[in-house]
NUDREN-473002 format. One line per field, with one value per residue (C-alpha): residue number from 1; x, y, z; residue in one letter. Coordinates in Angstrom, 3 decimals. Layout:
REM residues N
voro = [NUM; ...]
xx = [X; ...]
yy = [Y; ...]
zz = [Z; ...]
lovo = [a; ...]
***
This chain:
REM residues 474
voro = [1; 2; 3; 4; 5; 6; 7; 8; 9; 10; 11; 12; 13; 14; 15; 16; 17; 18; 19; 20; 21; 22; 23; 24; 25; 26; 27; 28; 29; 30; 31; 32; 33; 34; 35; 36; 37; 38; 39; 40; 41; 42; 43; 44; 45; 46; 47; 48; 49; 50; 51; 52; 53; 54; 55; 56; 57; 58; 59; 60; 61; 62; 63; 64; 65; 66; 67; 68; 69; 70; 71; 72; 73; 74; 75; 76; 77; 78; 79; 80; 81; 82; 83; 84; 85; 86; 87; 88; 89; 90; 91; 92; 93; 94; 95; 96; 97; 98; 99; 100; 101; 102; 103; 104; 105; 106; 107; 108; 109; 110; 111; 112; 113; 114; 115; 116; 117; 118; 119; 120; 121; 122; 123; 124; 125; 126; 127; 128; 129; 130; 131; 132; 133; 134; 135; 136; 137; 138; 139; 140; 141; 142; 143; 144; 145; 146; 147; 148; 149; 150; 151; 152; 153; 154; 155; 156; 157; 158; 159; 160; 161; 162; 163; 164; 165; 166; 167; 168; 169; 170; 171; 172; 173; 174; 175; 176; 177; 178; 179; 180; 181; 182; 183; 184; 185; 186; 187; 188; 189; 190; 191; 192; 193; 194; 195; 196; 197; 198; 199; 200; 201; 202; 203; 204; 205; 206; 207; 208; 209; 210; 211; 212; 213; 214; 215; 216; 217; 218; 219; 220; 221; 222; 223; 224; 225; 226; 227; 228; 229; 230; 231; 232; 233; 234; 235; 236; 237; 238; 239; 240; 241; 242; 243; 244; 245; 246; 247; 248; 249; 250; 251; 252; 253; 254; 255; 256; 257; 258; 259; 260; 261; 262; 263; 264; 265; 266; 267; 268; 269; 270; 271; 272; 273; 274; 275; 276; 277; 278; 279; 280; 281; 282; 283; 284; 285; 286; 287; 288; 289; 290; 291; 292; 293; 294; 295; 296; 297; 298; 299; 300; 301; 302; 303; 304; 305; 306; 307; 308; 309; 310; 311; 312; 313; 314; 315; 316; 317; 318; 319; 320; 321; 322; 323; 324; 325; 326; 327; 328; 329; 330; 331; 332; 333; 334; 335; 336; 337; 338; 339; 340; 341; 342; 343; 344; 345; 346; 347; 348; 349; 350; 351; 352; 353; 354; 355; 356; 357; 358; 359; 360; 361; 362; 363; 364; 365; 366; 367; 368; 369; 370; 371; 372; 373; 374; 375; 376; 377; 378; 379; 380; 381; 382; 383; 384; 385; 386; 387; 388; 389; 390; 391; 392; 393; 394; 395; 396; 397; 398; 399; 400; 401; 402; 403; 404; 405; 406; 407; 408; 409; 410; 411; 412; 413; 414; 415; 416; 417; 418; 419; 420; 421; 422; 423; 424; 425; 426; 427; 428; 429; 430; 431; 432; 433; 434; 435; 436; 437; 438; 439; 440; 441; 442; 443; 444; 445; 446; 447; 448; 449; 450; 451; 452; 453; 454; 455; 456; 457; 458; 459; 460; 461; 462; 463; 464; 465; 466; 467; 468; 469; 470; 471; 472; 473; 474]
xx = [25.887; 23.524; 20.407; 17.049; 16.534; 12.713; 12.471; 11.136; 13.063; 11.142; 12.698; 9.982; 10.327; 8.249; 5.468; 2.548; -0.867; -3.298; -0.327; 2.316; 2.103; 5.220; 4.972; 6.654; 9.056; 9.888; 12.062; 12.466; 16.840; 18.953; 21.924; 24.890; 25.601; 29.578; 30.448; 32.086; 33.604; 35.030; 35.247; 30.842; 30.079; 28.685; 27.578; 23.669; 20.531; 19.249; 15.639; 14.519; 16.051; 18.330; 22.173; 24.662; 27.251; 26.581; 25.572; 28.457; 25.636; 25.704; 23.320; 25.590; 28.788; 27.023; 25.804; 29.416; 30.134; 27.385; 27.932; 32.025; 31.273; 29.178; 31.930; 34.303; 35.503; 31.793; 33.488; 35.846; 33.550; 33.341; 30.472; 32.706; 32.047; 28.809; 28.574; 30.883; 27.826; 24.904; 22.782; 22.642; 19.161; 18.914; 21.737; 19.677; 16.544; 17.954; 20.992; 24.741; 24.824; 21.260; 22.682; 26.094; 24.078; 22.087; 25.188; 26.457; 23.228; 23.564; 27.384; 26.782; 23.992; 24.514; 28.143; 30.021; 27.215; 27.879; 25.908; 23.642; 21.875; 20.140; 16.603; 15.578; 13.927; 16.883; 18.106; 20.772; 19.228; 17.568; 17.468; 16.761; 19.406; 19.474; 22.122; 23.104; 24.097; 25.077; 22.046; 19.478; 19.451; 18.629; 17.313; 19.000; 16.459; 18.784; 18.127; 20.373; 19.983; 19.723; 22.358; 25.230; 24.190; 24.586; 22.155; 18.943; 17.706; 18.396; 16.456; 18.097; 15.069; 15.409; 13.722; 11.494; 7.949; 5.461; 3.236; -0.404; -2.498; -5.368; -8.496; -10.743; -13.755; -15.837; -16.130; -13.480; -11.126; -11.059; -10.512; -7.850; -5.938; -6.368; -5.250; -2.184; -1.092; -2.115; -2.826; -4.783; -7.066; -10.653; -13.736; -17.553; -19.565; -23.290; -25.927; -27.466; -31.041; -31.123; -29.134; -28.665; -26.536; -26.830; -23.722; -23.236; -19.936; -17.690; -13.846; -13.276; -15.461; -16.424; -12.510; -11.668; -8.668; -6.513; -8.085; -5.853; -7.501; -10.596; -11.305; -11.988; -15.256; -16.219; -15.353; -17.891; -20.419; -20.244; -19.785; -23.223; -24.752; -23.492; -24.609; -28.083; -28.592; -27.887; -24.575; -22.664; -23.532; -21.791; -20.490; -18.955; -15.471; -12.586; -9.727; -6.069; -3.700; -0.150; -0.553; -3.178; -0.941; -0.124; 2.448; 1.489; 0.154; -2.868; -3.118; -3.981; -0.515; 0.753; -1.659; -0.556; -2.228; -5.096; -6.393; -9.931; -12.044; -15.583; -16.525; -17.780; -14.568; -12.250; -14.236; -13.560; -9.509; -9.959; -11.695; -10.584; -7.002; -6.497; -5.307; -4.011; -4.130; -7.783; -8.593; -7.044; -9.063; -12.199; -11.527; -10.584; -13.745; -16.049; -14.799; -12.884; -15.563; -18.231; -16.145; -16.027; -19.898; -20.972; -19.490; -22.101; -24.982; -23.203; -23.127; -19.416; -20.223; -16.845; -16.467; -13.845; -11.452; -10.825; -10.982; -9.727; -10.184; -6.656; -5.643; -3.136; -0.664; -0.443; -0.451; 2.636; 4.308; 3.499; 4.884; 8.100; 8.527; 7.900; 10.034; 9.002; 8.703; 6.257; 4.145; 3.963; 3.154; 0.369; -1.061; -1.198; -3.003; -6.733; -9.055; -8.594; -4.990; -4.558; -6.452; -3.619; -1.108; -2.491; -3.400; 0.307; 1.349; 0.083; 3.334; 4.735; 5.096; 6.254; 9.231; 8.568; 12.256; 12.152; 9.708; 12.778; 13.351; 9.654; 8.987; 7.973; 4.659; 4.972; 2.492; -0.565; -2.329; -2.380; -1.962; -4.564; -7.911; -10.179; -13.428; -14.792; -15.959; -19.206; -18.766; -17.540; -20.759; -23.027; -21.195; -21.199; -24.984; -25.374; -23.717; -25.343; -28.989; -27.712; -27.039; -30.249; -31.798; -32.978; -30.313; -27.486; -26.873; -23.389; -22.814; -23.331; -20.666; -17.937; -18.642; -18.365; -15.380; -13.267; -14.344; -11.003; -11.256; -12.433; -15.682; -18.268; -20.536; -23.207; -23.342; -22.664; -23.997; -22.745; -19.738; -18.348; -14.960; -12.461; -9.235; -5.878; -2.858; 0.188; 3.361; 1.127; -2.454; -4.496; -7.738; -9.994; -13.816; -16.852; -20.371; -21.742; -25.230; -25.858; -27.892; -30.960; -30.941; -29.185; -26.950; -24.046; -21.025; -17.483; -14.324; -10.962; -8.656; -5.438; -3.624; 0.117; 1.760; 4.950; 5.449; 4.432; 1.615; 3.653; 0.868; -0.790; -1.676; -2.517; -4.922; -6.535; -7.056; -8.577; -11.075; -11.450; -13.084; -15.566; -17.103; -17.010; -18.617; -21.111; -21.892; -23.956; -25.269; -29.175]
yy = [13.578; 11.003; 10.883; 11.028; 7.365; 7.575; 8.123; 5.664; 4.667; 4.591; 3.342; 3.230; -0.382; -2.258; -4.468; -5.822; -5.045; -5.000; -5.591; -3.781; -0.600; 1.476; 1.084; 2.482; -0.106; 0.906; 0.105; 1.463; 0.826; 4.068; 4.993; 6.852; 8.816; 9.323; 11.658; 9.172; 12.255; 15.229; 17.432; 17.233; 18.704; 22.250; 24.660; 25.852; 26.021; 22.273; 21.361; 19.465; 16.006; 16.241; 15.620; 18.059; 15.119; 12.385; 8.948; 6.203; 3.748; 1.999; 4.840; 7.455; 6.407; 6.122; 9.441; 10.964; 9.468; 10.969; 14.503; 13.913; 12.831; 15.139; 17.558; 16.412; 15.475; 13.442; 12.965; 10.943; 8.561; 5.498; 2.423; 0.396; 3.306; 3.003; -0.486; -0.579; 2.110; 1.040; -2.159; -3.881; -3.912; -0.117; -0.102; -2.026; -0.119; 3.118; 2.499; 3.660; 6.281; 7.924; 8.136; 9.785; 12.453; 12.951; 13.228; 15.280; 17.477; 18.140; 19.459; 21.657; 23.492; 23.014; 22.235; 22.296; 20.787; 21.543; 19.028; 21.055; 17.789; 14.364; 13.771; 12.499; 9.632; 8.067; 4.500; 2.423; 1.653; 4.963; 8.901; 12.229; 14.926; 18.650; 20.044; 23.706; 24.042; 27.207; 28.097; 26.470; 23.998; 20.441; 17.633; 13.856; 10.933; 7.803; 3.630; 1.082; -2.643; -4.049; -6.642; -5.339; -1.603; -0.794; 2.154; 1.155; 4.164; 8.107; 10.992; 14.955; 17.591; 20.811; 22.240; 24.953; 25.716; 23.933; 25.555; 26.212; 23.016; 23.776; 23.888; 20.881; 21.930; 20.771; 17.293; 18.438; 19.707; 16.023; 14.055; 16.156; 16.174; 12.255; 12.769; 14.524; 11.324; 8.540; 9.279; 6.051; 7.625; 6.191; 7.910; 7.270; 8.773; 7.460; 7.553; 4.202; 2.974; -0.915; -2.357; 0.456; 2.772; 6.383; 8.640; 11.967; 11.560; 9.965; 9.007; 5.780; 3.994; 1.347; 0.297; -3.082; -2.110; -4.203; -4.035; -5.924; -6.537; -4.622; -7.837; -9.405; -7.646; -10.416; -12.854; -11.654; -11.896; -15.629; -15.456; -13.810; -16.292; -19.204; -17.632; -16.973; -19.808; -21.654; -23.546; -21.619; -19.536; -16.600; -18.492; -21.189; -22.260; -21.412; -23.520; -21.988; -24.069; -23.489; -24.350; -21.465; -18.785; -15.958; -12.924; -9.929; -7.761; -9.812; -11.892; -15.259; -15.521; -15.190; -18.140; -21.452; -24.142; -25.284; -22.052; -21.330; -18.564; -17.890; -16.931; -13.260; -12.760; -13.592; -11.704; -8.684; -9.360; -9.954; -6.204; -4.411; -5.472; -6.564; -9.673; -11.499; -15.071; -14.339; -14.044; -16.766; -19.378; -17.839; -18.351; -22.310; -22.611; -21.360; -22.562; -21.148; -21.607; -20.594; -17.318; -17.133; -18.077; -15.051; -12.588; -12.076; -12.518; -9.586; -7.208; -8.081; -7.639; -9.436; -12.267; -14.415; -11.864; -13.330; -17.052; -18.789; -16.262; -16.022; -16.113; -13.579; -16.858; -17.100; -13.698; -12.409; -16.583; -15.024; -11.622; -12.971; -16.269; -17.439; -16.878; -15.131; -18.343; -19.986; -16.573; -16.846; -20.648; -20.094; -16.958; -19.240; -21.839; -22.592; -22.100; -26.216; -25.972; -22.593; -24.551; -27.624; -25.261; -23.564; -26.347; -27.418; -24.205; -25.359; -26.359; -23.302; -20.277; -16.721; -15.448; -11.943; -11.101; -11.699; -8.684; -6.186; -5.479; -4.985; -1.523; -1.596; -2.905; -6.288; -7.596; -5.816; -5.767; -9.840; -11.142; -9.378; -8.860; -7.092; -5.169; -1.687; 1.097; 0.299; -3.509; -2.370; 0.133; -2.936; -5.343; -2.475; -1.999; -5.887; -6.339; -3.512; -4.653; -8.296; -6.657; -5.505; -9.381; -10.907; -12.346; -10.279; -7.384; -8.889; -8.299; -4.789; -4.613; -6.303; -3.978; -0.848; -1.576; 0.278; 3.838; 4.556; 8.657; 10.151; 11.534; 12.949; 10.126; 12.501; 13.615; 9.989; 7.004; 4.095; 3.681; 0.895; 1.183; -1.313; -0.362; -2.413; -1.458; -2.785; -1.438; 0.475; -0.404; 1.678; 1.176; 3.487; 1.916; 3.150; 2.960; 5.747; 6.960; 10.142; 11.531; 12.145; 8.432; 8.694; 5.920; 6.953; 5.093; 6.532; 4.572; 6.178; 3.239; 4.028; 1.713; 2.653; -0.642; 1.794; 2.936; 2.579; 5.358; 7.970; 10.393; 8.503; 11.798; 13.312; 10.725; 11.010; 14.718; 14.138; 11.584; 14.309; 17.173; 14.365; 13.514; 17.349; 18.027; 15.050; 16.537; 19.252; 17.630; 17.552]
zz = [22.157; 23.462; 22.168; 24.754; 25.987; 25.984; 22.596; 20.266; 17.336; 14.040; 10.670; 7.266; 6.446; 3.718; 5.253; 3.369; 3.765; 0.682; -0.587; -0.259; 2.348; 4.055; 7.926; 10.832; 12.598; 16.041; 19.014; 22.073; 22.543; 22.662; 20.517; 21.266; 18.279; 17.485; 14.717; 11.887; 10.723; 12.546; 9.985; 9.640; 12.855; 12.640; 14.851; 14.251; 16.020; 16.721; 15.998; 19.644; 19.451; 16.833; 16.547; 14.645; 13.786; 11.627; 13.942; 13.455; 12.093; 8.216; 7.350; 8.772; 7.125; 3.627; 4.702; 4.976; 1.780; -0.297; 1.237; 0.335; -2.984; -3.964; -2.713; -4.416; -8.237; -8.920; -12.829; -11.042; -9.448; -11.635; -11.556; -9.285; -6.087; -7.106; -6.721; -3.157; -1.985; -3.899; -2.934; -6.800; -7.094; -6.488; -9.133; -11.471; -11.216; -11.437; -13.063; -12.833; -15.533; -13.749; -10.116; -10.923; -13.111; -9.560; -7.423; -10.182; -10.470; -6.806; -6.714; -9.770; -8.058; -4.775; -4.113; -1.412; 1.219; 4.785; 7.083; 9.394; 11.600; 11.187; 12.393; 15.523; 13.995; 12.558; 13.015; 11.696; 8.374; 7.929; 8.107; 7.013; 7.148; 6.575; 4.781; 3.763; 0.011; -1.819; -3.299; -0.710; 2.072; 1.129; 3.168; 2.072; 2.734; 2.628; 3.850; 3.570; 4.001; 7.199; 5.699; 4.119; 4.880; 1.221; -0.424; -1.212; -1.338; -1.629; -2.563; -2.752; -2.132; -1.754; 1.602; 0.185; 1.286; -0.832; -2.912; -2.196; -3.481; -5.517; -3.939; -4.620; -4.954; -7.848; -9.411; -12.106; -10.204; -7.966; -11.624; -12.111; -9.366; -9.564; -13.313; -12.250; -9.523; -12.288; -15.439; -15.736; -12.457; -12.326; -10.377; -9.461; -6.855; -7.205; -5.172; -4.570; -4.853; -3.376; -5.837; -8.486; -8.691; -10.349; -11.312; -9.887; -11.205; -12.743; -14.635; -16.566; -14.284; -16.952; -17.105; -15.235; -12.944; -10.758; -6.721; -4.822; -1.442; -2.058; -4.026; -0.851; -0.690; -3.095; -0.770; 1.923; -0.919; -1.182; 3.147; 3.359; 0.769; 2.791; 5.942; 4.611; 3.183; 6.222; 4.964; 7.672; 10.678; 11.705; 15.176; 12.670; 13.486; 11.493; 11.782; 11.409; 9.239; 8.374; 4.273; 4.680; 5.830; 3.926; 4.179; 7.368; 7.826; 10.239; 13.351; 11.573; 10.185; 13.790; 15.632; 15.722; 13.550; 15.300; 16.799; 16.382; 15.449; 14.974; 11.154; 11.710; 13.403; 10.668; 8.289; 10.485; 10.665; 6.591; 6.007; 9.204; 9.621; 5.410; 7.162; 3.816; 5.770; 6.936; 3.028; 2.201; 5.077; 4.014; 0.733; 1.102; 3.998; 1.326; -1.712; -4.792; -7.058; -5.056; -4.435; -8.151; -8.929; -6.065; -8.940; -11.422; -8.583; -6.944; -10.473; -11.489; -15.606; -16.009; -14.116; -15.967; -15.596; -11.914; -12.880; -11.079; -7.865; -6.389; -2.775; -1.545; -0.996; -4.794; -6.023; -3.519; -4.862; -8.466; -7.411; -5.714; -6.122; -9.725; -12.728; -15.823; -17.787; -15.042; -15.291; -19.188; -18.970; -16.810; -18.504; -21.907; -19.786; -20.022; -16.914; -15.901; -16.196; -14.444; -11.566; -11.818; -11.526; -8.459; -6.792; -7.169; -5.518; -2.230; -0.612; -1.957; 0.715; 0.176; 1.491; 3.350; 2.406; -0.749; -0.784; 0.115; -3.247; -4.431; -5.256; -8.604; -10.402; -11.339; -14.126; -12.698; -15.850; -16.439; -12.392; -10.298; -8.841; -11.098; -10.616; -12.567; -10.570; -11.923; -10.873; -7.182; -6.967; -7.543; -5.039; -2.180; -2.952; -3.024; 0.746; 1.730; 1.340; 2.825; 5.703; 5.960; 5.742; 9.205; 10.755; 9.021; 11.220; 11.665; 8.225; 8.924; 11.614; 9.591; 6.868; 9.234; 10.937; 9.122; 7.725; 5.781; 6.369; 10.037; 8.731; 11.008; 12.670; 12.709; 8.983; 8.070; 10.592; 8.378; 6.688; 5.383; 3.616; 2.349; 0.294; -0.983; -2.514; -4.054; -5.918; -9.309; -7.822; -5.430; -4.903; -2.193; -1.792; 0.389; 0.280; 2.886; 4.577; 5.395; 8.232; 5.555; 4.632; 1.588; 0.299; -1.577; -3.319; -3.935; -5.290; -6.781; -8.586; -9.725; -11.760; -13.223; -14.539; -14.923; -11.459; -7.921; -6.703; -5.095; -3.428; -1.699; 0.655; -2.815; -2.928; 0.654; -0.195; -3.349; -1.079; 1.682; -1.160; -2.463; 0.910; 1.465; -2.166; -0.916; 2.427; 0.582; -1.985; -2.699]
lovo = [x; x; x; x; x; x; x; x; x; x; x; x; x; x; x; x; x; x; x; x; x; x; x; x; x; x; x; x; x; x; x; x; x; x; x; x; x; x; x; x; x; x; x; x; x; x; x; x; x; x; x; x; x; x; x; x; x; x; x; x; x; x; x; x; x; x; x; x; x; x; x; x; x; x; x; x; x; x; x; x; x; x; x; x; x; x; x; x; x; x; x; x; x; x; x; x; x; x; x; x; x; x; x; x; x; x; x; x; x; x; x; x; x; x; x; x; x; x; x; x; x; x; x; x; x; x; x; x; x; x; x; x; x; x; x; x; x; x; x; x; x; x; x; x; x; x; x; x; x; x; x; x; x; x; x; x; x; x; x; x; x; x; x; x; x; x; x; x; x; x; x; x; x; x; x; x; x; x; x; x; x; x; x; x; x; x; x; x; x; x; x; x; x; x; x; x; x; x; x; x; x; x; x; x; x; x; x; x; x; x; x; x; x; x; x; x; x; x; x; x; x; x; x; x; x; x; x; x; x; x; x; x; x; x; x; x; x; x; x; x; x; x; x; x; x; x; x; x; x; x; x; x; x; x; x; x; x; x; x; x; x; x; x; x; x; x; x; x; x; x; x; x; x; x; x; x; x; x; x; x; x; x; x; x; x; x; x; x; x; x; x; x; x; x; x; x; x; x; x; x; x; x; x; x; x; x; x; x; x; x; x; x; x; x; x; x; x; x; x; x; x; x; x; x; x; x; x; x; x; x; x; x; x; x; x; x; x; x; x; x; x; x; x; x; x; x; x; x; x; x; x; x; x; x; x; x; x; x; x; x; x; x; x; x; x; x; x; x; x; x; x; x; x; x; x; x; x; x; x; x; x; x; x; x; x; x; x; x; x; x; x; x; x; x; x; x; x; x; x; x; x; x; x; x; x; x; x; x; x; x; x; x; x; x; x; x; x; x; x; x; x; x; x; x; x; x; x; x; x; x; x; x; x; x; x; x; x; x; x; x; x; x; x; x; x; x; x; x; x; x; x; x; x; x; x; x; x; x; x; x; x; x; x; x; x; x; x; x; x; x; x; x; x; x]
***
């Protein structure tokens, strides 16, 4: 069976942005699926695109194999299967013992699995399939590298219809649904006065959390102080250099050295695109101590906690690059030191495959960005009435670009949103007015040094009820 040639092919790969986000990767060449084994193919009603044999791809083979182990004698199967299926760092994560008590999980409730169809959206390194089992039907989510099309990763859930979320619907029911996605959940929604801000609600919000790129907020501080004072204009030209180019996602990383750009535009790329390399110009144009003195003028009550400021170059070398004993030396090292060390980075560039294997929080707590709700309330309050300063109505536009959640233009005229993520950080950051005039801040920070953030949607909901709690309030 062939599938439809004017279908696009889409495979979740991990791309940074913030700093680490799942993307869709997509190509437009078609496949002719082969069943890699005969005896898989079933007769059933097909779902519109999808294939009822297994497609002879990596993914499809280790496919076969997991339905024919788990089929079979799973006490037979011993670490050495594992590790001819199993890409090593999946095996190290997880670990031997943990996946064959999965595999053998699934055959003692399930057992025997009869293959029912793959997705449409599968590709060579990734796919969904359906499968009937004797108590229920199950769907298997499996990738493999791209490389040696080993498993990197596999997931067994059973197809039944979710239950009915919770409504969200009062200020304590949000916290807790936050609660229940990170335990270490922080919340403020204020309502904002020129530069102060007054709870209507709020979690934690005097914790200092990791931001990851919402930290970049604090680099448009110091932009709009330059730009004010006169030190830059917003038509300034920013050069593009190679030693200044970070990891994607963003268009700066893609220009060749030499390109130029007016200021106000890569400030845009920087909030609107979380261009990492945009940051990380802006941040050597303006100055890394200058970024760093804008902190307390913008109501950060901690400032040394992001001395020296980092640029996104050093925090994904720290995350991928450097070994434990470099991390320890420079966490031991005084502030002049720390800015030795970084300065001998500089030649140093991060590999974008070496950031296959990072899934899990690495050292969030000690190698960040970090800001409290409070703090972030302040700063948004602080840009806010910039923009509002003659000559700073660009301000205003880089600040709006991106409004994070489709909310209603007419119940809220400005919004200006910025958020970042990596593996254990999330961070969600606006500062809203509605059609009466009133200025109001929200941010939700979720910080698990133990694990990545898994619902995300759970997240986005939890955002949705607050501006809907916020569209009626006095």
């Amino acid at each position: 069976m062939k599938r439809d040639p004017s279908r696009r092919r889409c495979s979740w790969r991990p791309f940074i942005t913030g700093l680490l986000l799942l993307i869709p990767a997509c190509s437009d060449q078609d496949d002719t699926v082969q069943p890699s084994n005969p005896d898989l193919e079933v007769n059933g009603e097909l779902h519109a695109g999808s294939t009822t044999v297994l497609p002879n791809t990596p993914v499809g083979r280790q496919l076969a194999w997991v339905i024919e182990a788990v089929n079979g004698e799973v006490s037979r199967l011993g670490h050495g299967e594992l590790d001819a299926h199993f890409d090593p760092n999946f095996l190290r994560v997880r670990g031997h013992d943990q996946v064959l008590e999965q595999l053998a999980s699934t055959a003692r409730d399930d057992a025997p699995l009869t293959f029912r169809e793959v997705s449409p959206d599968t590709s060579p390194e990734s796919a969904l399939a359906l499968v009937d089992g004797a108590r229920t039907q199950l769907t298997i989510g499996m990738n493999v590298g791209a490389d040696h099309g080993k498993i990197t990763g596999l997931e067994f859930r059973p197809l039944v219809p979710p239950p009915e979320p919770e409504p969200l619907d009062s200020w304590q029911a949000v916290t807790a649904a936050l609660q229940g996605i990170t335990p270490g959940a922080q919340l403020l929604v204020a309502e904002v006065t020129g530069e102060t801000c007054q709870p209507l609600h709020e979690h934690a919000a005097e914790q200092a959390l990791a931001l990851s790129s919402t930290a970049s907020l604090y680099v448009v501080a110091e932009l709009a102080r330059q730009v004010e004072a006169g030190t830059l204009a917003w038509s300034s030209p920013v050069t593009v250099q190679s030693q200044l180019k970070s990891l994607p996602p963003g268009e700066l990383e893609t220009l060749p050295a030499g390109t130029e750009l007016e200021l106000w535009a890569v400030a845009d790329k920087m909030l609107a695109q979380s261009d990492n390399s945009a940051a990380d110009h802006l941040i050597t144009l303006l100055g890394r101590e200058n970024v760093e003195g804008v902190l307390p003028a913008a109501g950060h009550a901690a400032p040394q906690l992001n001395v020296p400021f980092l640029t996104t170059r050093e925090l994904f070398l720290f995350r991928l690059e450097l070994s434990e004993p470099e991390l320890d030396a420079y966490l031991d090292m005084a502030v002049p030191q720390r800015r030795a060390f970084l300065a001998g980075l500089s030649e140093r560039m991060p590999l974008l495959e070496s950031a296959r294997d990072w899934f899990m929080p690495r050292r969030i707590q000690e190698l960040e960005w970090f800001a409290s709700a409070q703090d972030l309330c302040r700063l948004m309050a602080h840009l806010r009435t910039r923009s509002e300063a003659p000559g700073m109505g660009r301000l205003a536009d880089v600040l709006s670009q991106d409004p994070g959640l489709p909310l209603d233009p007419a119940e809220f005229p400005f919004v200006s949103f910025k958020g970042g993520s990596e593996p254990g950080v999330l961070n969600l950051t606006w500062l809203v007015e509605r059609a009466d005039g009133k200025r109001l801040f929200v941010t939700i920070g979720l910080n698990n040094p133990a694990s990545p953030i898994l619902n995300v949607a759970g997240v986005f909901r939890a955002a949705s009820a607050i501006f809907e709690l916020l569209r009626n309030h006095p």
